[in-house]
N, C-alpha and C positions, 0 to 999 in steps of 0.2 A: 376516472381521470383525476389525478392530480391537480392541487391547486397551489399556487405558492404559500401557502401556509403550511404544506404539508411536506415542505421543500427545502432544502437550504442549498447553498452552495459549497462545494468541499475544494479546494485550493489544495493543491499536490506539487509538490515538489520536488522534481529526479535526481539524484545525485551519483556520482560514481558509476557502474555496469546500468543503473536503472536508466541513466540520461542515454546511454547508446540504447539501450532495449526499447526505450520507450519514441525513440526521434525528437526529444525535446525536451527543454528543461523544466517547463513549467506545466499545468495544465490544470481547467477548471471541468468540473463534475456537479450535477443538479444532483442533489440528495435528499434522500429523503428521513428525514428526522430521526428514525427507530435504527438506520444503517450504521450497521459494525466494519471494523476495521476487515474483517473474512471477507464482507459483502464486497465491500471495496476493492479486493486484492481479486477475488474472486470475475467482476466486471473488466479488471484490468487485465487478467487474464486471456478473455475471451476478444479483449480490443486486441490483443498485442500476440497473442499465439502460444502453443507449446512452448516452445524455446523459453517464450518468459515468464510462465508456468512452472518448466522445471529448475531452473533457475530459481526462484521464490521461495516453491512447496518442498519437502522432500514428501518419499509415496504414502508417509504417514498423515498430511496436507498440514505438517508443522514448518514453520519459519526454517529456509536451510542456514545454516550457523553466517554467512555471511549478509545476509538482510538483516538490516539497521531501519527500524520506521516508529517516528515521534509524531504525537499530537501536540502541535502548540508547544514545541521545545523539550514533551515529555516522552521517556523512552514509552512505547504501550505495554513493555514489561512491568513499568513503575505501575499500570493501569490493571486493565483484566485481559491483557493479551488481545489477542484475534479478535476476542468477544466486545471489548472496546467499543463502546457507541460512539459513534461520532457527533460531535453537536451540533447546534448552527454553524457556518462559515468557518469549521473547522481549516485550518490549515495542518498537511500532514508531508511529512519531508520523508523520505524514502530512498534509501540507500542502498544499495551492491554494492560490496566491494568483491575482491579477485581472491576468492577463494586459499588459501595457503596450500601445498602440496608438502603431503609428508613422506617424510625418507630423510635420509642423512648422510 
């Protein structure tokens, strides 16, 4: 069992397709200290369903080109990506936008 030392709280913040996908703009997450930015997309996943699964991942389980998600105002590309440990009381902003369709 977990104790709050081995815990923190992660602060999430939906924006654009993620606020509809998710029912809400804001939401908080108990974490646990070693958890990466995957772990997290990965639980959210499982809260929120396929739909918001394929939407995220493409089948490679890489970022689809329109997911935009900051630590603390940093892109996680400027980071280590997916692998991105989250820290204490991170706050992580997450974003969808409307995919572009191409043709002309």
């Amino acid at each position: 069992m977990e104790t709050s030392e081995q815990t923190s709280r992660v602060s999430i913040r939906y924006l654009g397709l993620a606020r509809l996908m998710a029912g809400s703009e804001e939401d908080f997450v108990p974490w646990p200290k070693d958890g990466t930015i995957r772990d997290l997309l990965n639980l959210l996943c499982e809260r929120y369903g396929r739909e918001f699964q394929t939407s995220i991942f493409t089948m490679n389980q890489t970022l689809q080109n329109c997911v935009k998600i900051e630590i603390d105002e940093i892109d996680i590309h400027e980071l280590q990506g997916l692998e991105t440990v989250l820290g204490s009381s991170a706050k992580v902003k997450f974003i969808v936008s409307i995919p572009s369709l191409a043709g002309g």
